[in-house]
C-alpha positions as CSV (number, residue, x, y, z in Angstrom):
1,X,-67.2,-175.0,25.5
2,X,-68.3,-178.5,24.4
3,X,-65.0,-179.7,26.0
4,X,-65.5,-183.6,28.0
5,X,-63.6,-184.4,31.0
6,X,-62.9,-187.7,32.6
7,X,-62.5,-187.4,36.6
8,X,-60.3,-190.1,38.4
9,X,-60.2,-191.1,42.2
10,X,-58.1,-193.2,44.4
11,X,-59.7,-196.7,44.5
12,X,-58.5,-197.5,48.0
13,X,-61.8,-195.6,49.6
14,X,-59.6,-192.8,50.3
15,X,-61.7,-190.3,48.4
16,X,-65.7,-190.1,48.7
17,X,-67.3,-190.2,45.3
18,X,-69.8,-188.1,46.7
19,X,-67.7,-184.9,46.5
20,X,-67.8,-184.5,42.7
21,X,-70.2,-182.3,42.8
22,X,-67.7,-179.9,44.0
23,X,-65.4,-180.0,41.2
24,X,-68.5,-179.1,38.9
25,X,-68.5,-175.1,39.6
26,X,-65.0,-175.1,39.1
27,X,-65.0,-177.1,36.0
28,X,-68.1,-174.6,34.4
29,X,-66.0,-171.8,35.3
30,X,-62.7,-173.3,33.8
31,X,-63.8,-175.9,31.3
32,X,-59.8,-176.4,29.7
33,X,-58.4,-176.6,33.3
34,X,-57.3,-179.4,35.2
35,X,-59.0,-179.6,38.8
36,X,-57.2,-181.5,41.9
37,X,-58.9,-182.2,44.5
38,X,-57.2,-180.6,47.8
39,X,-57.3,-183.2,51.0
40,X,-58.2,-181.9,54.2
41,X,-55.6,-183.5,56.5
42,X,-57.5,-182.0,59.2
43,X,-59.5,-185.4,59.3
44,X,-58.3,-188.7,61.8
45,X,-55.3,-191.0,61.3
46,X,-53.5,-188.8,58.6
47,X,-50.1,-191.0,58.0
48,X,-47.3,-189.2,58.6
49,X,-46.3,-190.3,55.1
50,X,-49.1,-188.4,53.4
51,X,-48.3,-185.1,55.2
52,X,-44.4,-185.3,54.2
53,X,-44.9,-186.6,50.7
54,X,-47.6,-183.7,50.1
55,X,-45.5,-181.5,51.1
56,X,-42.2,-182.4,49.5
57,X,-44.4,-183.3,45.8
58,X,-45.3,-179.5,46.2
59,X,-42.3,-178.1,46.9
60,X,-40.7,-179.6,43.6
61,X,-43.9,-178.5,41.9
62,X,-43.4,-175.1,42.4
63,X,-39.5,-175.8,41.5
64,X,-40.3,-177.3,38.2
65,X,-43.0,-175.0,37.2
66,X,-42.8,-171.7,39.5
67,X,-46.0,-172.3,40.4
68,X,-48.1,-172.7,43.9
69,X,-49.7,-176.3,44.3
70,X,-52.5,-177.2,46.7
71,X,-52.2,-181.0,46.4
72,X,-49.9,-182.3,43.6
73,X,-50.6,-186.2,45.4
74,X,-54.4,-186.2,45.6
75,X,-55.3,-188.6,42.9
76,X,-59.0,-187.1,42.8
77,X,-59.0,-185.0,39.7
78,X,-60.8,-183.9,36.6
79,X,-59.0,-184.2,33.2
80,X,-60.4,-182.0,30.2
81,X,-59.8,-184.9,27.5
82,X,-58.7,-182.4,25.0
83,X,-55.7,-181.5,27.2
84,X,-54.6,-185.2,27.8
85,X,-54.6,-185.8,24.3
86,X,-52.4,-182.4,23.2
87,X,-49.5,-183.5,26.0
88,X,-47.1,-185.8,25.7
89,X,-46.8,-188.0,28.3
90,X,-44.6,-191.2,29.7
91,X,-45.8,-192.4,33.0
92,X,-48.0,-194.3,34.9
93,X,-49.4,-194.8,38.1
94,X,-48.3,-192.4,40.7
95,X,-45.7,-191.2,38.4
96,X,-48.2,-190.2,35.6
97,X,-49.6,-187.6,38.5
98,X,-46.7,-186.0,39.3
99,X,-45.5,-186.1,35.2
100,X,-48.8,-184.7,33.9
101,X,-49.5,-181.5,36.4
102,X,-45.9,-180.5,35.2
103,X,-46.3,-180.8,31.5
104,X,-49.5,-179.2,31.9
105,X,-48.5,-176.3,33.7
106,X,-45.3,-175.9,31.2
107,X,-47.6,-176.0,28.6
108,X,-50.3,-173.2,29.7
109,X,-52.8,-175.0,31.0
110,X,-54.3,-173.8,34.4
111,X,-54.4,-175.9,37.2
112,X,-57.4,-175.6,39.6
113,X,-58.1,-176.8,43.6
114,X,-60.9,-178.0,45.0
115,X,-61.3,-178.9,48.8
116,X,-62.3,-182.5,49.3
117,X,-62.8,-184.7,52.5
118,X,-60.5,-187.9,52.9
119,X,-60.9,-190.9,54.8
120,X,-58.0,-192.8,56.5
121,X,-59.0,-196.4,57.9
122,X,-56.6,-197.2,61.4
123,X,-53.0,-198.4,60.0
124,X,-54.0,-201.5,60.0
125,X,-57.1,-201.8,58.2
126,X,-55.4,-199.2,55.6
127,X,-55.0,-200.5,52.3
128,X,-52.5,-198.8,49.4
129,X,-50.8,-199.2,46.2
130,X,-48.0,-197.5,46.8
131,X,-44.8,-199.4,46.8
132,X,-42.4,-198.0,48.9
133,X,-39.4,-198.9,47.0
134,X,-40.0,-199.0,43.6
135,X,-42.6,-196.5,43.3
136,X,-40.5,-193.9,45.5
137,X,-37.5,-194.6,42.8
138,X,-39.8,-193.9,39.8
139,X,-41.0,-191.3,41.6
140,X,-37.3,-189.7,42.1
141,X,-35.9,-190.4,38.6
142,X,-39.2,-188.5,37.5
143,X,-38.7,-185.7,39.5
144,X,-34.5,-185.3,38.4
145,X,-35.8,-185.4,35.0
146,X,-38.6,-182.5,35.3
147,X,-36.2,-180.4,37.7
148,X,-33.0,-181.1,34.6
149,X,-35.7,-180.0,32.1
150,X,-37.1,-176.8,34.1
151,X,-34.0,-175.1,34.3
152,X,-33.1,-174.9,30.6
153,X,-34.0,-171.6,29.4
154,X,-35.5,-172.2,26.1
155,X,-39.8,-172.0,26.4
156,X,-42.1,-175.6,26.5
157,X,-44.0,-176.2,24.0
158,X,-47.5,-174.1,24.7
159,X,-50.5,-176.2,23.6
160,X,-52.9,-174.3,20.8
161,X,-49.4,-172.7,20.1
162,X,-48.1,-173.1,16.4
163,X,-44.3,-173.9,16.5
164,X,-42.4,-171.4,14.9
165,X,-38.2,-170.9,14.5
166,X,-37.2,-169.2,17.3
167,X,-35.1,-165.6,17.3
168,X,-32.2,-166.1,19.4
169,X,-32.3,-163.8,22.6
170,X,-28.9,-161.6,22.6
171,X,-28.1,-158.1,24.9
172,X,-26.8,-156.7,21.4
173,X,-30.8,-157.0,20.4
174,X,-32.2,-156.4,23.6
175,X,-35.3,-155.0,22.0
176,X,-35.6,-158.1,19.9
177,X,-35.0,-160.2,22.6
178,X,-37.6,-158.5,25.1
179,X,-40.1,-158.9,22.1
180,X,-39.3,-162.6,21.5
181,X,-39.7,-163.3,25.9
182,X,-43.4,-161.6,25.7
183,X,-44.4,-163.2,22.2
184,X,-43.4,-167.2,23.7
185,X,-44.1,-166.6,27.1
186,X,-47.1,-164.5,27.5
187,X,-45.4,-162.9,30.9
188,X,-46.6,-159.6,32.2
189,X,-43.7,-156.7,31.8
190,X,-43.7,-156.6,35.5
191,X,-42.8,-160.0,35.6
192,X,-40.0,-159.5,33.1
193,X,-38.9,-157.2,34.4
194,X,-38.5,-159.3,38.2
195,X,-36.4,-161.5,36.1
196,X,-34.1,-159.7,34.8
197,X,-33.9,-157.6,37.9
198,X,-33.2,-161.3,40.0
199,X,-30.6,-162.5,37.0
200,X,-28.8,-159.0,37.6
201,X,-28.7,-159.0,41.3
202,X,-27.6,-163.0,41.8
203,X,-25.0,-161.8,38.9
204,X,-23.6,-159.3,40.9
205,X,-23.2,-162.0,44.1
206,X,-19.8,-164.6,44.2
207,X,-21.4,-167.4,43.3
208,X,-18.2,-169.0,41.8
209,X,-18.9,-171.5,39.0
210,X,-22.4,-171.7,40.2
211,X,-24.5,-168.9,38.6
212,X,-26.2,-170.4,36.5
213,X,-27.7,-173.3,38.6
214,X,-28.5,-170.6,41.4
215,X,-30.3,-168.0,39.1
216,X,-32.4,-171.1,37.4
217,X,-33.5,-172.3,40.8
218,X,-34.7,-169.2,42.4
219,X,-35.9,-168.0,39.1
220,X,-38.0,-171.4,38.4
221,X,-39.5,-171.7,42.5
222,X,-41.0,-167.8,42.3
223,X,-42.1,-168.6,38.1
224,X,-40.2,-166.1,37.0
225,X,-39.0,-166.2,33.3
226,X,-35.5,-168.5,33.2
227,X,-34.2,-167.2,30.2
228,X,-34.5,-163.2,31.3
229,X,-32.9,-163.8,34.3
230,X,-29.8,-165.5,32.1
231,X,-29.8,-163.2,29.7
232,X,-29.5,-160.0,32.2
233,X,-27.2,-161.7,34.6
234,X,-24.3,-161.6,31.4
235,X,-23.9,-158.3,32.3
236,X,-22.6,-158.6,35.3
237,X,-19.2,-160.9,33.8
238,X,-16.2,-160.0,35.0
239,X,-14.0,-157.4,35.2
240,X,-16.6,-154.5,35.6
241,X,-19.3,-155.3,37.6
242,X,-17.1,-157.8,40.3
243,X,-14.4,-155.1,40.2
244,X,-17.4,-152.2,41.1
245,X,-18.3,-154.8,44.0
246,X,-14.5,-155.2,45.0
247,X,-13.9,-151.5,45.5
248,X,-17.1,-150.7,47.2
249,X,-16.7,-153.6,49.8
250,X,-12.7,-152.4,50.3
251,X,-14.6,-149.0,50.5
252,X,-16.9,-149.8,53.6
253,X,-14.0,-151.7,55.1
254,X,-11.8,-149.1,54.7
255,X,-13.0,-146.1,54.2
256,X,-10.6,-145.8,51.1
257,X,-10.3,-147.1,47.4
258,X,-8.5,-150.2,46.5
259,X,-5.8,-148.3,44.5
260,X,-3.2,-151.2,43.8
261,X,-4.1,-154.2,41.9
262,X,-1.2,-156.5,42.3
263,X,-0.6,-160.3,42.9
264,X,-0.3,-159.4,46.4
265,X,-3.8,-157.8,46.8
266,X,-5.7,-160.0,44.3
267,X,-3.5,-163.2,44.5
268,X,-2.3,-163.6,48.5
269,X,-5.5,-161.9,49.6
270,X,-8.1,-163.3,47.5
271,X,-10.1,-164.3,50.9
272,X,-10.5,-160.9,51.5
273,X,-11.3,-159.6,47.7
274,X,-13.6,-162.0,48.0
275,X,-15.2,-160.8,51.6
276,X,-15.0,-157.1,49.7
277,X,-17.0,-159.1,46.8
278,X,-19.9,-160.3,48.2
279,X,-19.8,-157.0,51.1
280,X,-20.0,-154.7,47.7
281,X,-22.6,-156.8,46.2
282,X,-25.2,-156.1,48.5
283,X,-25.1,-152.8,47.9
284,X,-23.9,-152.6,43.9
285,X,-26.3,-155.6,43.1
286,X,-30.0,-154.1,44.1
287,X,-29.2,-150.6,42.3
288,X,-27.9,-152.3,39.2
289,X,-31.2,-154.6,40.0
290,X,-33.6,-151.6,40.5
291,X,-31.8,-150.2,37.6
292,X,-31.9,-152.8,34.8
293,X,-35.7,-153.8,36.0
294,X,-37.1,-150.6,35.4
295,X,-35.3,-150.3,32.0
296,X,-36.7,-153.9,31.1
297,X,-40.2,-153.0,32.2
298,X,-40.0,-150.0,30.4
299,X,-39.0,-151.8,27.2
300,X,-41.7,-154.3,27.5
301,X,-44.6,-152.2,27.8
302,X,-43.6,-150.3,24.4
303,X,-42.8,-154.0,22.8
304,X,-46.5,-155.8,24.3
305,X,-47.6,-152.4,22.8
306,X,-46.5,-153.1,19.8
307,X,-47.4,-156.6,19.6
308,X,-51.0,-155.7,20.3
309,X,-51.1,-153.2,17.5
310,X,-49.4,-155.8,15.1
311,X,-52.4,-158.4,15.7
């Protein structure tokens, strides 16, 4: 496609310049991806620290993006020029790493691995650039600020995407706002429809004070669409859905109906309305989930549908 890359490599002899030729397959068959290489820690004198930080850089990975990673700390990659030069970028160093497989992944670009050897000298004939303090703070304040970012709901800026004024998503124009969610996000209906099933089912959970934060989370780590997940967790606000949950918990406790609402039964025994809450949720909160999923998948086949006969 005419499209350069650049390809970077540890210079601490970590990396063996003689594995590029791996990364060119991969490159020929993805020419606007990013490849990262993918260590093989099966190799001699792994640190410790290498194992840990791999695994902890990909777990925020796939928080921030939703996304699997194979090797978000190997700094032997391939950069398609065109990409570096559409994102906007801040950091350097190990920083930069971390900052521009995020950006990159928010903003559409697919991110290839590639298996590469390593080499790790005895401890103390190892050398590295990695400052333990200052680059492990950088590091940290990076990560706060990509995690922050990930969880609001509004859509990154897609690269080769013309900004445009965005329609606000509402459940009074649920058709509107299913449209708008497939149109910015290019998600499948399935997909869509996962969301809005997991917003549903987390809304129908006691999570007091904490919905939000918890439905962002799970919805970001399995890269499920944020904002679908919001948008159908509003219908389960109180009084219906927590008072369908109350009286089927007080059900299977009981074997009766809650049939006084008082300050003694909602005040003195909040504890146990709260028991009869969560109890009732695991049984109210998958149907409503099954429920609202299907009617959201439904809804955005017709709308991609009709996207695909409007181009």
């Amino acid at each position: 496609m005419g499209m350069t890359h650049i390809i970077t490599l540890d210079a601490d002899g970590q990396h063996d310049p003689a594995d590029i030729p791996r990364f060119l397959p991969v490159l020929q068959a993805h020419p606007e991806a990013i490849v990262v290489g993918r260590r093989d820690f099966r190799t001699a004198n792994v640190p410790f620290a290498s194992r840990f930080g791999r695994a902890f850089s990909n777990f925020w990975f796939r928080v921030q993006t939703g996304m699997p990673a194979g090797d978000t700390q190997c700094g032997f990659r391939a950069y398609p020029l065109a990409v570096l030069e559409a994102l906007s970028l801040r950091e350097t160093g190990f920083a930069f790493e971390v900052e521009v497989l995020v950006t990159a992944a928010w903003s559409g670009v697919d991110i290839q691995t590639v298996d590469i050897s390593v080499h790790y000298p005895p401890a103390a004939e190892r050398i590295s650039h990695f400052r333990a303090v200052v680059d492990n703070v950088r590091l940290s304040i990076l990560n706060t600020r990509l995690t922050l970012r990930s969880m609001l709901p509004w859509p990154h800026r897609r690269i080769g995407t013309a900004a445009s004024a965005r329609l606000p998503l509402s459940l009074a124009h649920p058709w509107r706002s299913v449209r708008v969610l497939l149109s910015e996000t290019g998600c499948s209906p399935a997909r869509l429809a996962a969301a809005g099933a997991l917003g549903v089912f987390l809304g129908t959970v006691p999570l007091i004070a904490c919905h939000t934060l918890v439905i962002l989370v799970i919805a970001g780590y399995f890269g499920l669409n944020r904002a679908a997940a919001i948008l159908t967790s509003q219908l389960c606000i109180p009084p219906l859905v927590p008072a369908l949950c109350i009286e089927t918990g007080y059900l299977l406790r009981h074997g009766d109906w809650l049939r006084e609402i008082s300050l003694r039964t909602l005040g003195y025994q909040g504890l146990e309305r709260l028991w009869e809450w969560l109890l009732g949720s695991l049984l109210v909160g998958p149907v409503l989930a099954m429920a609202v999923g299907l009617v959201v998948y439904l809804m955005a086949v017709g709308a991609k549908a009709g996207l695909r006969a409007a181009e």
